[in-house]
C-alpha positions in Angstrom: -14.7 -14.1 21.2 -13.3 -16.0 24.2 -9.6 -15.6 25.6 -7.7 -18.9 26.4 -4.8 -18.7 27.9 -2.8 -22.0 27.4 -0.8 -23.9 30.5 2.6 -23.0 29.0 1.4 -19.5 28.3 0.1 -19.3 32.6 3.8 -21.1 33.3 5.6 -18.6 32.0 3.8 -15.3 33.2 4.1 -16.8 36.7 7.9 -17.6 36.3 8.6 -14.3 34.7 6.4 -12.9 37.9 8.7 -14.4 40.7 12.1 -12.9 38.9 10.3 -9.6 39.1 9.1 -10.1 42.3 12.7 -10.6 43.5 13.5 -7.4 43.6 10.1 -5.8 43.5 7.0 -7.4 44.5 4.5 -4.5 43.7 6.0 -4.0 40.1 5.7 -7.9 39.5 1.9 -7.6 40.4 1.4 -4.5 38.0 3.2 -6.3 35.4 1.0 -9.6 35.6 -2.2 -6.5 36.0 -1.0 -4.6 32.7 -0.4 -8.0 30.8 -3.8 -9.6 31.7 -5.7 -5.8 30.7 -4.1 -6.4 27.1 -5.8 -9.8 26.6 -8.9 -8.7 27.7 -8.9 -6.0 25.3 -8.2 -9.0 22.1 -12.0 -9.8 21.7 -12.5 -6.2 20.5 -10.5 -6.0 17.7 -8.6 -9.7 17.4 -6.8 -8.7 14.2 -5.6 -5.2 15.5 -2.1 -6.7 16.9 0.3 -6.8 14.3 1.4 -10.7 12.6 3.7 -12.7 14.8 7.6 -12.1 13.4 8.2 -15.5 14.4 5.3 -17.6 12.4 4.6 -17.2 8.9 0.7 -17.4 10.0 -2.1 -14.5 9.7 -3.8 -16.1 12.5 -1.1 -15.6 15.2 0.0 -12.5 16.4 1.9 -10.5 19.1 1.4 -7.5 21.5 4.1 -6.2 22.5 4.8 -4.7 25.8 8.0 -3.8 28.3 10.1 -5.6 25.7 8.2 -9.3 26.1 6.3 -10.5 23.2 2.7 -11.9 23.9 1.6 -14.2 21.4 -1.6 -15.3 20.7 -4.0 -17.8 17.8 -7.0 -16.6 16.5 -9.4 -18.8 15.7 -12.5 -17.4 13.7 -14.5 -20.0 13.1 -14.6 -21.3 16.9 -14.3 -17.4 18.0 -11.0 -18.0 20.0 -8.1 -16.3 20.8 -5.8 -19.2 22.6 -2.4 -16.7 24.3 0.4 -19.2 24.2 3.6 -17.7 24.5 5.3 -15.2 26.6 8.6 -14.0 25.3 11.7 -11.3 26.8 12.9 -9.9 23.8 16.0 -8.9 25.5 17.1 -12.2 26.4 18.6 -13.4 22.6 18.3 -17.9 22.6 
């Protein structure tokens, strides 16, 4: 299975990198490390992460990690997961 991440998905990491990076530039570079180590783990087990709280979809689903949400859309048949959404949980819209 391949990992995709999607241009919004990229856009957001790297914006949510810089406001890190503000105040501390080595943590923003682990953070983007960590989150990238999670996607690469997704081939293994694509259906391990639990089903995304905010789709009513088997297909998509969410790691969770420093209170951000990572969502992701597997795709059997083409053997994709496509990462397309980066979300703070503590920030309420």
């Amino acid at each position: 299975m391949e990992v995709r991440l999607t241009e919004e998905f990229v856009k957001l990491l790297n914006q949510q990198r810089l406001y890190i990076s503000q105040d501390k530039p080595k943590a923003a570079e682990i953070f983007k490390i960590e989150i990238m180590s999670l996607l690469r783990k997704i081939p293994l087990m694509p259906l391990a992460n639990r089903k995304s709280t905010l789709f009513d979809d088997e297909y998509i689903r969410e790691i969770i990690y420093k209170g951000y949400k990572i969502l992701h859309r597997i795709d059997p048949k083409r053997e994709i997961a496509e990462v397309f959404l980066l979300i703070n949980q503590q920030l309420k819209p």
